[in-house]
KEVOVEX-862627 format. One record per residue: residue in three letters; x, y, z of N, C-alpha, C, O in turn. Coordinates in steps of 0.1 Angstrom, whole numbers, plus 5000, padded with zeros to 4 digits. Example, Ala and Ser with C-alpha at 12.3 -4.5 7.8 and 13.67 -1.06 7.14 Angstrom:
! KEVOVEX-862627
ALA513249435078512349555078513249675078514249675085 SER512849785071513749895071512950005079513450115080 
//
This chain:
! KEVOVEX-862627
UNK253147354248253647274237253447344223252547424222 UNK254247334216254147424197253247314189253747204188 UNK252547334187251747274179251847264161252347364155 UNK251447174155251347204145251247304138251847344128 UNK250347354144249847484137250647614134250847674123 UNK251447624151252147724156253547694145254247784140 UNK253847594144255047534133254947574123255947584116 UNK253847624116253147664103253547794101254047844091 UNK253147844115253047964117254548024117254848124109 UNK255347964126256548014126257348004111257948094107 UNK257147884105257447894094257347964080258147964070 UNK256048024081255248124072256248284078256748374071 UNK256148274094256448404092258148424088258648534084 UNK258948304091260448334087260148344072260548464070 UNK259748294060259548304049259048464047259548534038 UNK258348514054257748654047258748734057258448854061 UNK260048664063260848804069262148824059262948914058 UNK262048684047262548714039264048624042265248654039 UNK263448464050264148424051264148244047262948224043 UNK264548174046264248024043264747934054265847904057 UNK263447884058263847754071264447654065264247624053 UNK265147584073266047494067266047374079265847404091 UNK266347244073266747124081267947064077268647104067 UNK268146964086269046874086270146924074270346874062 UNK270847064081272647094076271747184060272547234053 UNK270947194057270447274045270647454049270247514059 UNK271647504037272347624037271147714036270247704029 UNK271347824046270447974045271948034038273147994038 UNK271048174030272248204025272948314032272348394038 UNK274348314031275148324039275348494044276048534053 UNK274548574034274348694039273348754050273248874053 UNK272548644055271548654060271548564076271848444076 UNK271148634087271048554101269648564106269148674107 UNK268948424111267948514117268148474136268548374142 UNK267748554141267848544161266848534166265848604165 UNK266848434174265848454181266248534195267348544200 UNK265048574200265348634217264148604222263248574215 UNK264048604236262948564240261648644244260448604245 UNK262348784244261248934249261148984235261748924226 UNK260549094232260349174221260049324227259049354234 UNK261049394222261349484228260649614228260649674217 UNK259849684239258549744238258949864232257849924233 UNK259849934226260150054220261850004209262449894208 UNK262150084205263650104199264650234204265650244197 UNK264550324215265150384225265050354234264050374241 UNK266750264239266650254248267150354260267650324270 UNK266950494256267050594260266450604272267050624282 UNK264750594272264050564274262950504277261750554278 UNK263550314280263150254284263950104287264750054279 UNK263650064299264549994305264849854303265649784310 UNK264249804294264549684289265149654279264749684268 UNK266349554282267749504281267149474264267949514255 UNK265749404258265649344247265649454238265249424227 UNK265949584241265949704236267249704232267249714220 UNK268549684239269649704234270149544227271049544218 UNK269349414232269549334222269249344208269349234202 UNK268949464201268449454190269249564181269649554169 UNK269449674193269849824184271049804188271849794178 UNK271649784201272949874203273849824195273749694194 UNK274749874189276449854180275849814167276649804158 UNK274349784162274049784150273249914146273649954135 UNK272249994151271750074150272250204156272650294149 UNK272250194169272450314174274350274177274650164182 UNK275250374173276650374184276750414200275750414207 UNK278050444205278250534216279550514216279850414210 UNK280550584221281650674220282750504226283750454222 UNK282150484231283250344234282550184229281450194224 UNK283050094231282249964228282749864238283949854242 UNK281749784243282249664257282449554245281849544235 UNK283349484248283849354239283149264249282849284261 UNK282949124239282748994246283449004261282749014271 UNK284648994261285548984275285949094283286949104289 UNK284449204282284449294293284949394290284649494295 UNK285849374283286649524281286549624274285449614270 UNK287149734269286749834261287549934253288649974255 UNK286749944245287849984228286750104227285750124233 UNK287250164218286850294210285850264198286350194189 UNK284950294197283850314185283650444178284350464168 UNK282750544183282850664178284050754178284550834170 UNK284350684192285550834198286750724189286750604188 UNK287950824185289350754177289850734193289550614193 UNK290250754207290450754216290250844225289650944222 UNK290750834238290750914248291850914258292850844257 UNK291451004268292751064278292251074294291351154298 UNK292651014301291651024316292951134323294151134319 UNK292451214331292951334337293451304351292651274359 UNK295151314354295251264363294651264380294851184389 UNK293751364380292451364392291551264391290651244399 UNK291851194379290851064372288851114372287851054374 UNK289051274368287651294364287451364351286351414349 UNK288151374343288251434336288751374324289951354324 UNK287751334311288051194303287451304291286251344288 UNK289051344282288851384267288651264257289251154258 UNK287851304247287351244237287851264225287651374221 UNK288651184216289051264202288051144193288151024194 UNK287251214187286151174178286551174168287451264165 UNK285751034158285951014145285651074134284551124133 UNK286351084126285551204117284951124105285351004103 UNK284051184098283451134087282451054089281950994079 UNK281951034101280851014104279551004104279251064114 UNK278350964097276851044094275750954099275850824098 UNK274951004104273750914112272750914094272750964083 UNK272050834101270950724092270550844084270750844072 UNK270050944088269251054078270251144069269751214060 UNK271451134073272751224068273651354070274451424063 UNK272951374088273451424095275051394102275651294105 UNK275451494101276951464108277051434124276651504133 UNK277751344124278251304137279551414146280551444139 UNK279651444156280651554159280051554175279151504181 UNK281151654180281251674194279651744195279251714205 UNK279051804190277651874194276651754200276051744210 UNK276751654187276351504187276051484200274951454204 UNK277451494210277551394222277251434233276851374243 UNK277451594229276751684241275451704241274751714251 UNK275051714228273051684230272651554238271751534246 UNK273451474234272851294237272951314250272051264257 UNK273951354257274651354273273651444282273451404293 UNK273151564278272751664281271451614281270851614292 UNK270751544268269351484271269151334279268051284283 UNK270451284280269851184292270251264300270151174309 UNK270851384309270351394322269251534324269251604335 UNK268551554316267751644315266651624329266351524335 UNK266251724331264851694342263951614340263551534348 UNK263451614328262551504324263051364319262251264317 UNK264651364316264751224315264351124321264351124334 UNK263851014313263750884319264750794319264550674322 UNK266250874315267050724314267150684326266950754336 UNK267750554324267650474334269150514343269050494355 UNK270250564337271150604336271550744340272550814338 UNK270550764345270550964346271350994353271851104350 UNK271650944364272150974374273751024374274351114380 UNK274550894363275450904359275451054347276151154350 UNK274851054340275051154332274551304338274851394332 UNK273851314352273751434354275151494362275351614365 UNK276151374366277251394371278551444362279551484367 UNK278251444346279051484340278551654334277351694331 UNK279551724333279351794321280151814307281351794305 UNK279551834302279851844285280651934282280052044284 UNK281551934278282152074270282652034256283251924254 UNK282552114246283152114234283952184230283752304228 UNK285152124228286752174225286552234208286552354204 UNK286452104200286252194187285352034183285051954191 UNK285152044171284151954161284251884168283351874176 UNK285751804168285951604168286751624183287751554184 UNK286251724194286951704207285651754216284951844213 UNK285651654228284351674233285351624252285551504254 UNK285551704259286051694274284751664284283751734281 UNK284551574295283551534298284151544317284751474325 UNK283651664318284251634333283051574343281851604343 UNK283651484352283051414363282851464378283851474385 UNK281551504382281751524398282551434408283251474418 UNK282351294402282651204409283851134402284151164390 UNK284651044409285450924404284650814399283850744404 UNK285150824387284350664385285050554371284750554360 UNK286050494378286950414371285950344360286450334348 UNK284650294363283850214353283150314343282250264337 UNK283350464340282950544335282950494319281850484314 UNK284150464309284250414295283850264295284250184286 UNK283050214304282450114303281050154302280350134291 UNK280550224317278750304310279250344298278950254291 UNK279950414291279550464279279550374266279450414255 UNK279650244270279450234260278550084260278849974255 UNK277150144269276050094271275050154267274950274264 UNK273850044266272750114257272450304260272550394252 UNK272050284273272250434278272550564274271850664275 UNK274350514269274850624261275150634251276150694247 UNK273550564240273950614226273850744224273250824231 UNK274850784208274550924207273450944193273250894182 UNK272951024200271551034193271451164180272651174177 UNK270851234173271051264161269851374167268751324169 UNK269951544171268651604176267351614170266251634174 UNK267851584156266251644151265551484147264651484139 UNK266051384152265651284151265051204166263951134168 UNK265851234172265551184188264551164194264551064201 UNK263151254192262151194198261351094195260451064202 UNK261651034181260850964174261650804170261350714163 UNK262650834179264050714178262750584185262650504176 UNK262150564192261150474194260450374185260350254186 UNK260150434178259650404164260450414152260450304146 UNK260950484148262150544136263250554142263750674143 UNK263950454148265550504148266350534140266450494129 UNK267150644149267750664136269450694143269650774152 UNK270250624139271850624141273050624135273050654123 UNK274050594139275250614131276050454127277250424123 UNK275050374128275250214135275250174119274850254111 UNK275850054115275650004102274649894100274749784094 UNK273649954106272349904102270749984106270550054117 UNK270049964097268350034095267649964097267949844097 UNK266250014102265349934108264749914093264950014085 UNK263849764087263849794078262049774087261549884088 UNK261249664090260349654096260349564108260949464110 UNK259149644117258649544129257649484128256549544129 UNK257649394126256449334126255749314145256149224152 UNK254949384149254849374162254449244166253749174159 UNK254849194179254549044180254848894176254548784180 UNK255948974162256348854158258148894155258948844163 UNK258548934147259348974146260149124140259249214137 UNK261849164138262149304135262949244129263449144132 UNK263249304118264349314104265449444103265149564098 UNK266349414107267449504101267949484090268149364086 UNK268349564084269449574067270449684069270449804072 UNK271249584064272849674063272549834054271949844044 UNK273249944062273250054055273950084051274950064057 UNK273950144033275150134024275650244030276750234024 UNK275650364038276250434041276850444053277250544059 UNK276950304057278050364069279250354064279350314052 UNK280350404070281550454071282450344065283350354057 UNK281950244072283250094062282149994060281449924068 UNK282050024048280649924041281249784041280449714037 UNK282149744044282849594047282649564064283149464069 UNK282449614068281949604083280449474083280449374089 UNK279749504078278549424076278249324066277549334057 UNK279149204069278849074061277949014061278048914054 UNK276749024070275448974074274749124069274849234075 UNK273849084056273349194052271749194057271149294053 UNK271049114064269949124067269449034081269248914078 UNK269249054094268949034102267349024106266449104104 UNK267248874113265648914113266248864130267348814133 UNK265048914138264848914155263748864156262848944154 UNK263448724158261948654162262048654175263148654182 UNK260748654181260648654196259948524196259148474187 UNK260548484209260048344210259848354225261048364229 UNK259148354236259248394246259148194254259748174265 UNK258648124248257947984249259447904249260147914239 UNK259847824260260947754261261147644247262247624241 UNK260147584245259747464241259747504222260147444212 UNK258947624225258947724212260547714204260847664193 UNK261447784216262547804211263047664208263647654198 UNK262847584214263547444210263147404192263847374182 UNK261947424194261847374182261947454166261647414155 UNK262447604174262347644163264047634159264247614147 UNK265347654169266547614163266347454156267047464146 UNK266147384156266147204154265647224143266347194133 UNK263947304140263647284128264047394117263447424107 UNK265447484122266247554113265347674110265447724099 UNK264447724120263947844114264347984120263748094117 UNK265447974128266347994134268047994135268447884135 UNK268848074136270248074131271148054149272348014149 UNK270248104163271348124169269848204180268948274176 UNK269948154195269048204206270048244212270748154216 UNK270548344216271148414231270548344240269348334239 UNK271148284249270148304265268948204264267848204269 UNK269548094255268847984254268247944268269147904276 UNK266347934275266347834284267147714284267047624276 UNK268347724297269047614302268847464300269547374298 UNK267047504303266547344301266547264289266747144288 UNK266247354280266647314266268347274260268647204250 UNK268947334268270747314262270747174261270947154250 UNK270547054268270946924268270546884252271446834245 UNK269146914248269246854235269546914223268946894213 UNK270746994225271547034215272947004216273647014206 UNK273546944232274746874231275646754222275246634223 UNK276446784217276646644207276146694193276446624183 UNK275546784191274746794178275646884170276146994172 UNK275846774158276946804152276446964141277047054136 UNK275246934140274547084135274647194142274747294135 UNK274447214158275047304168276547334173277447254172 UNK276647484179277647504189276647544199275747634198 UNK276947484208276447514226277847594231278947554231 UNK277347694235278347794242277747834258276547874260 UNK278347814264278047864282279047924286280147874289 UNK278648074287279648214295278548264308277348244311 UNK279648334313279148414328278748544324278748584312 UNK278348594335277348714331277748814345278248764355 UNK277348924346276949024351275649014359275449074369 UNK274748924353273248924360273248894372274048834378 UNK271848954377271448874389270248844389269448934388 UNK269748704391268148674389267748694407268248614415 UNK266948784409266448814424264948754425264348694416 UNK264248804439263148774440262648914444262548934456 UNK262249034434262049124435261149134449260349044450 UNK261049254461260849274470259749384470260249464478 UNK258649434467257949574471257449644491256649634500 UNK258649694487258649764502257549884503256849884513 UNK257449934498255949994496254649914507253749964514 UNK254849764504253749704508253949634521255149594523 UNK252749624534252949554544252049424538251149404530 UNK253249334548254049334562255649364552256749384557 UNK255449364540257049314533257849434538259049414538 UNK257249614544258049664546258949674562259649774565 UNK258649554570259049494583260449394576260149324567 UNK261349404578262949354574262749184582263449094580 UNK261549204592261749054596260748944590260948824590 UNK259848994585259248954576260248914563260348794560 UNK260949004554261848994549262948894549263548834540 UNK263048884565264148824566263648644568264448554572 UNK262548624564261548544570261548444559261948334560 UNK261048514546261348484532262148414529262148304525 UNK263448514533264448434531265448284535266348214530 UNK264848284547264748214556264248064546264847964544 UNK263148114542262448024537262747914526262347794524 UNK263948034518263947954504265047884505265647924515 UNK265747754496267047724495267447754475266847704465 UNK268247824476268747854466269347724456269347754444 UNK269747624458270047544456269047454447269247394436 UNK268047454454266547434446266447524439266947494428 UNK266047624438265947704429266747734419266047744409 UNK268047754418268947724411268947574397269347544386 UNK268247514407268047364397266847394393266647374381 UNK266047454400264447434390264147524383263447504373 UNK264747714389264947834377266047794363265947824351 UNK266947724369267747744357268247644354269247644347 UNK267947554360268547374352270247384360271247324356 UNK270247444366271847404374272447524373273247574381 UNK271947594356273447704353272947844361272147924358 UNK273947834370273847944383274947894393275647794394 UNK274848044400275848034407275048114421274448214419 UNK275048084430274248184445275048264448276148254453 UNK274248354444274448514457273348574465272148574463 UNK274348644479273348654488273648824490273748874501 UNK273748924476273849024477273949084462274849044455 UNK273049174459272849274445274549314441275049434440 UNK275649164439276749184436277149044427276248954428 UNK278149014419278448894416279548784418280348874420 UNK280248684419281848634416281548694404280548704397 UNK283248774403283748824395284148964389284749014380 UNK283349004400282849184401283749214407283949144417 UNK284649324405285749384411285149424430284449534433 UNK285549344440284749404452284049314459283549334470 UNK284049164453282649124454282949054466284149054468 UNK282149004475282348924486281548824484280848834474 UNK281548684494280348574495279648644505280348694514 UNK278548654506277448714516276448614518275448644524 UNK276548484512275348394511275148324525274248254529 UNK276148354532275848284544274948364558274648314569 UNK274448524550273948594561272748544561272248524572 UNK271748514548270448454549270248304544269548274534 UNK271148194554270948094551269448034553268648094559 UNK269347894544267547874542267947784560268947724565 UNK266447834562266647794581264647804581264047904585 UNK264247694577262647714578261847764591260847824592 UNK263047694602262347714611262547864621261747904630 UNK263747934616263648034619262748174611262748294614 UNK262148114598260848164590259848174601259348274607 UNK259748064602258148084610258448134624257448144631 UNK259748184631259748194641259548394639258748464645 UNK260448444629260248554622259048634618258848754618 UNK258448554615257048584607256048594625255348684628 UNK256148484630255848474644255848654654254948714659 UNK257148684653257748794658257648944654257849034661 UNK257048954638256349064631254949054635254249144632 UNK254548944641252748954643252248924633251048954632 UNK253048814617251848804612251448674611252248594613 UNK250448644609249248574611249348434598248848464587 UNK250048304599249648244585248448154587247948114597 UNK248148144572248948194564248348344559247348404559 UNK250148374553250448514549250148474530250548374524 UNK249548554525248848534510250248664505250748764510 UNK250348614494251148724485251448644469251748524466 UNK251248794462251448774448252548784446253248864452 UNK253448684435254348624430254148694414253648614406 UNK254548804411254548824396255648754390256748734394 UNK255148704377256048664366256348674355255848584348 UNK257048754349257348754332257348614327257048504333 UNK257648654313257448524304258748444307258848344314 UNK259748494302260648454305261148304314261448324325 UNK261448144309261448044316261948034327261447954335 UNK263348134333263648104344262848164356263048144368 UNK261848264349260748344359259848234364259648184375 UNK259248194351258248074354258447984359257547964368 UNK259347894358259947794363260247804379259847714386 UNK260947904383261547954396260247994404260047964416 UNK259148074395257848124403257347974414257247974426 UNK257147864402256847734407257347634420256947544427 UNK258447714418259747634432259947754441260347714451 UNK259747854441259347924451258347934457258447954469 UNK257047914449255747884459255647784470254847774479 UNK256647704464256447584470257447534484257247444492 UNK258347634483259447654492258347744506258047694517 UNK258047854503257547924510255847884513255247944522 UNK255347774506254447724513254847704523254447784531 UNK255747564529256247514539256547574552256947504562 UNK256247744551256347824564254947894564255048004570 UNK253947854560252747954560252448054549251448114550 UNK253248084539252948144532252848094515253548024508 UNK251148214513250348134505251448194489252148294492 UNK251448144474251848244467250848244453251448194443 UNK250048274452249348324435250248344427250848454427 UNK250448264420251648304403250848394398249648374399 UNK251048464393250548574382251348604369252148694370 UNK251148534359251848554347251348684345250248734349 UNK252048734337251948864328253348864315254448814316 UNK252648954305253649004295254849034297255249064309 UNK255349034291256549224293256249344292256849424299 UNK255249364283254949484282254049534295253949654298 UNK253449424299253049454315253449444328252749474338 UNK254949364328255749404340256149514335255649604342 UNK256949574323257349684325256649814332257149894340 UNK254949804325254349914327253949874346254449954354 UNK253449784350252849784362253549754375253449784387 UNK254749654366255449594379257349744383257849804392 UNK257649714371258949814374258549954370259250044374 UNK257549994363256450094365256150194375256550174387 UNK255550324371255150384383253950334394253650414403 UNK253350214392252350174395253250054408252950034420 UNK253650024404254449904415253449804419253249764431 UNK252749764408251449674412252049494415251749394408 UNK252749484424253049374431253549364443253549464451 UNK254049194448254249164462255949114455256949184456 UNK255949024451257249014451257248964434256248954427 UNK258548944428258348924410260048824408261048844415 UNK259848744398260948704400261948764386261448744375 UNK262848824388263948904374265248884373265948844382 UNK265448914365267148904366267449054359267249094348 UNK267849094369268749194361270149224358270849214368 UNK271249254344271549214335272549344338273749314338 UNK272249474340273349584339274349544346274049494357 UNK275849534340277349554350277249564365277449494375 UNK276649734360277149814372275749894379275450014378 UNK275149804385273549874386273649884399272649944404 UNK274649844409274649824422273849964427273149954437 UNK273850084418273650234427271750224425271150324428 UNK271050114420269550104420269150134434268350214438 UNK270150024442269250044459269850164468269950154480 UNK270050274458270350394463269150494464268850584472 UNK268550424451267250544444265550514451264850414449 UNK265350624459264250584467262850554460261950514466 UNK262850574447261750604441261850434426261050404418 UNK263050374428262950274423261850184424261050204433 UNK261650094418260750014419260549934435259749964444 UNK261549854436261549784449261249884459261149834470 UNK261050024459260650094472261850104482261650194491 UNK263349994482263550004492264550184498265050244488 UNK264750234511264850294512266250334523265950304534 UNK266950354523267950364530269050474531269950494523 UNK268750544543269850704539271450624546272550684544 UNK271550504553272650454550273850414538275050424536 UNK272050364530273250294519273550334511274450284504 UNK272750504508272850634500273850684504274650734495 UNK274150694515275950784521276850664517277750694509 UNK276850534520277650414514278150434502279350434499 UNK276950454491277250444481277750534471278450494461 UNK277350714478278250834474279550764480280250724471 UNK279850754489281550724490282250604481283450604477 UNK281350504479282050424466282250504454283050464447 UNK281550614451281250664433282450784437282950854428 UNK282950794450284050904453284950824456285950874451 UNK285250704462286250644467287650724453287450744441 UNK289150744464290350784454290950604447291350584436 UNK290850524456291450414454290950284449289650274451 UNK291450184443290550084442290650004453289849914452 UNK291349994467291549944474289949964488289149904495 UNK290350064482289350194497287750134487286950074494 UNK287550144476286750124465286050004471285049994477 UNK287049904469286749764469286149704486285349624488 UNK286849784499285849774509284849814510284049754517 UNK284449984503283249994504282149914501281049924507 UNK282649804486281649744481281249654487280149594485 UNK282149594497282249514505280749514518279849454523 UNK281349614517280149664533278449674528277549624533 UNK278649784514277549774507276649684505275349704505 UNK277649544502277149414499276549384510275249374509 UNK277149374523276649304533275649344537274849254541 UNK275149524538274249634543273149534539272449474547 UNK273049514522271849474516271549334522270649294529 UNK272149284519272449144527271449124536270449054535 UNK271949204549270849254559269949284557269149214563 UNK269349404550268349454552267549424541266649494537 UNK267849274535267049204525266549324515265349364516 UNK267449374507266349484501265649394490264649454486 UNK265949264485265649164474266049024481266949024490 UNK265348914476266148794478267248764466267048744454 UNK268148764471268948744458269048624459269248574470 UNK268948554446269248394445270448364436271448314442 UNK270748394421271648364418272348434406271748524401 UNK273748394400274348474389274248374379274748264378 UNK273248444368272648294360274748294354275748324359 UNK274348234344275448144336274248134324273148074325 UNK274848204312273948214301274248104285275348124280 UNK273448014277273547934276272947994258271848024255 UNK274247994251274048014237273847884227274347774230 UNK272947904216272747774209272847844196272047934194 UNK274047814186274247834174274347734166274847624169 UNK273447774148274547704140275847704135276447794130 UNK276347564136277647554133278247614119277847564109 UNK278947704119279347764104278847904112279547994106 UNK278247954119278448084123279148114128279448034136 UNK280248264130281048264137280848394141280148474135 UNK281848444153280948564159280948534173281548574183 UNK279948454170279148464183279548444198280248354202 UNK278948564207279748584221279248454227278148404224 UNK279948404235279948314248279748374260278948324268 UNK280448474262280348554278279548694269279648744258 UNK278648744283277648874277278148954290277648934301 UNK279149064289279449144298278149244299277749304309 UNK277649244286275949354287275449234274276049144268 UNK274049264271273449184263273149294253272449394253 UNK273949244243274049244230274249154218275149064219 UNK273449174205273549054197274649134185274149154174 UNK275949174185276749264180277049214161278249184157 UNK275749224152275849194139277649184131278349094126 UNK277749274133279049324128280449214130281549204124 UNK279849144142280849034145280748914137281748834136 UNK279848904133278748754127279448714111279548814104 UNK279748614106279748594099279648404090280548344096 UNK279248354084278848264078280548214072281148284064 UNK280948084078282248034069281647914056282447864048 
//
């Protein structure tokens, strides 16, 4: 519950971000937005670290990258003036913008894109993304021409680029982009307040100083469902991405609100650690699954807005199949499963959970699902900053976690043996080089097909559903995305009528 107190609190801190809470239709002024999100993002490179509340903050305001994803998926040119795909379809020239300069007053140019490209696939990179970029190489034509050839085919190539992953970074600035970012973006970090909120301000030196009609951005974290409710209503707030679902009803009708609901890319799973017994027995796995009905969960993770899948794929994904029917909920073939691996209930296992409402909420209806076959589940709340470090971490300190994850195109995760989930498969690793080779979209689109189903099988995750993401704005903003093909809060769109 927000308490008095905590009302005080939130209110003091929008005032010292340099903003004024407002009620019932009272004007903030018009150069100014503040957002809430619900994580707070454990660095400012998301070069370097894999959480999405990283790119809700920086990408297309802070840092660029050579193309841009629009609201409706598609993709336009940002840094680069355009490009040329090579009819072998691996080979994608770049003609870059000129006049360019990152935050410190460095020039932007083809060297630019080949440092940035070259340092996410370095040996020591951590991007998350590496894989993709160790597949290209860099060449530089002259200044503002930069040719990028591909080992592989990959039609979704000017879509990665122009994901957090592939910003281009500035060299003598780069390792310190964590703390001091620094970009070609029309906007500056101005402060973090850790824990509470981050302030951007428009930089008079980007390239079209009319680009930025919202000259000051604040990012409050609100991780607390109930939090968020009350902080759009009592106006200390301009606009939540990814509003908890549960909350959307009492903003319908509200003539002070726009409620926006678009589709997404995500998939909220029941993270898997194969690492650990019995979970690395597929019938055990398949036991789980057995267990749950998505249906329920779907109502109790996310208030309805969802859609079930039964495979690390979505409706709407170029490829996608229904697979939901391979692990239908069947309790009694749970316990016959569980029966058949030898284990013993009840079976005890940790249920990690972020803050995040539809983790919590779903942690609750999943315990309770998988009670009903012998198995026990411990909720374990934790931070973000401590799923990142322990749970998707080198440490893999859990049994199962519930997440959504949010990249496009991440299907090539259950490729990588050293991922978090542990899972391991030299099947789905030859599957999935022939998707990233496939010549056709035809040939393309069955592999993804099969891919789908492989996982399907071999439960590498329970996949439960494709949220449906639930925006709450005030009315007079405009801008604002409805569908999040990647999650971004894109300033530059935003403006006050």
């Amino acid at each position: 519950m927000l308490t008095r107190r905590s009302l005080i609190a939130a209110s003091s801190a929008a005032t010292l971000a340099g903003t004024t809470p407002f009620a019932h239709g009272q004007a903030r002024s018009k150069t100014a937005v503040v957002i809430g999100i619900a994580l707070e993002p454990p660095g400012l490179d998301p070069t370097v670290a894999a959480a999405s509340s990283i790119a809700e903050v920086t990408l297309y305001n802070v840092y660029e990258t050579l193309t841009r994803v629009n609201s409706d998926g598609s993709v336009s040119p940002l840094l680069a003036e355009g490009w040329e795909l090579s009819p072998d379809l691996k080979t994608l020239t770049f003609r870059l913008k000129r006049g360019v300069r990152f935050h410190n007053g460095q020039p932007f140019n083809a060297q630019s894109v080949k440092y940035s490209f070259e340092r996410a696939a370095a040996e020591k990179s951590v991007n998350k993304d590496k894989r993709t970029f160790q597949n290209l190489s860099v060449q530089v034509v002259d200044e503002f021409t930069v040719v990028l050839l591909n080992r592989e085919i990959d039609p979704d190539l000017p879509f990665l680029l122009g994901q957090a992953t592939a910003i281009i970074v500035e060299p003598t600035s780069a390792d310190t982009n964590a703390a001091q970012p620094v970009g070609t973006g029309p906007y500056r970090l101005e402060r973090f307040n850790r824990g509470a909120s981050l302030i951007l301000a428009a930089w008079d030196g980007y390239r079209s100083p009319a680009a930025a009609r919202i000259r000051r951005a604040t990012f409050r974290f609100i991780p607390d469902a109930s939090a968020q409710t009350a902080a759009l209503q009592a106006g200390d707030i301009d606009m939540f991405p990814r509003l908890s679902p549960r909350s959307a009803a009492s903003f319908q009708g509200e003539t002070r609100f726009q409620v926006l609901v678009g589709g997404s890319r995500a998939k909220t799973i029941v993270a898997i650690n194969h690492r650990r017994k019995p979970l690395d027995d597929v019938r055990v796995r398949r036991a789980l699954y057995a267990a749950i009905d998505r249906k329920e969960l779907i109502a109790g993770a996310a208030d309805g807005y969802g859609i079930a899948i039964g495979s690390y794929y979505v409706p709407g994904a170029p490829g996608y199949i229904d697979t939901t029917g391979i692990n239908p909920n069947a309790p009694a073939k749970a316990r016959q499963l569980l029966a058949e691996a030898g284990v013993k209930t009840p079976l005890e296992l940790t249920v990690t959970l972020p803050p995040t409402p539809y983790a919590r909420q779903g942690g609750e209806v999943l315990a309770a699902q998988l009670a009903k076959v012998g198995i026990v589940c411990k909720l374990q709340n934790v931070e973000w900053a401590q799923w990142l470090a322990n749970t998707y971490g080198g440490a893999h300190n859990y049994d199962l976690s519930i997440i959504s994850h949010v990249e496009p195109f991440d299907l090539g995760n259950a490729a990588k043996p050293d991922y978090y989930w542990g899972y391991q498969s030299a099947e789905f690793g030859k599957l999935y080089d022939r998707i990233k080779t496939s010549p056709t979209t035809a040939e393309r689109n069955t592999l993804l097909g099969d891919a789908q189903k492989l996982l399907a099988r071999d439960v590498a995750s329970l996949y439960l559903y494709q949220p449906q993401w639930v925006t709450v704005a005030r009315s007079g903003l405009t801008g604002v995305w409805k569908d999040l093909p990647i999650f971004v809060n894109h300033l530059s769109a935003l403006a006050w009528t």
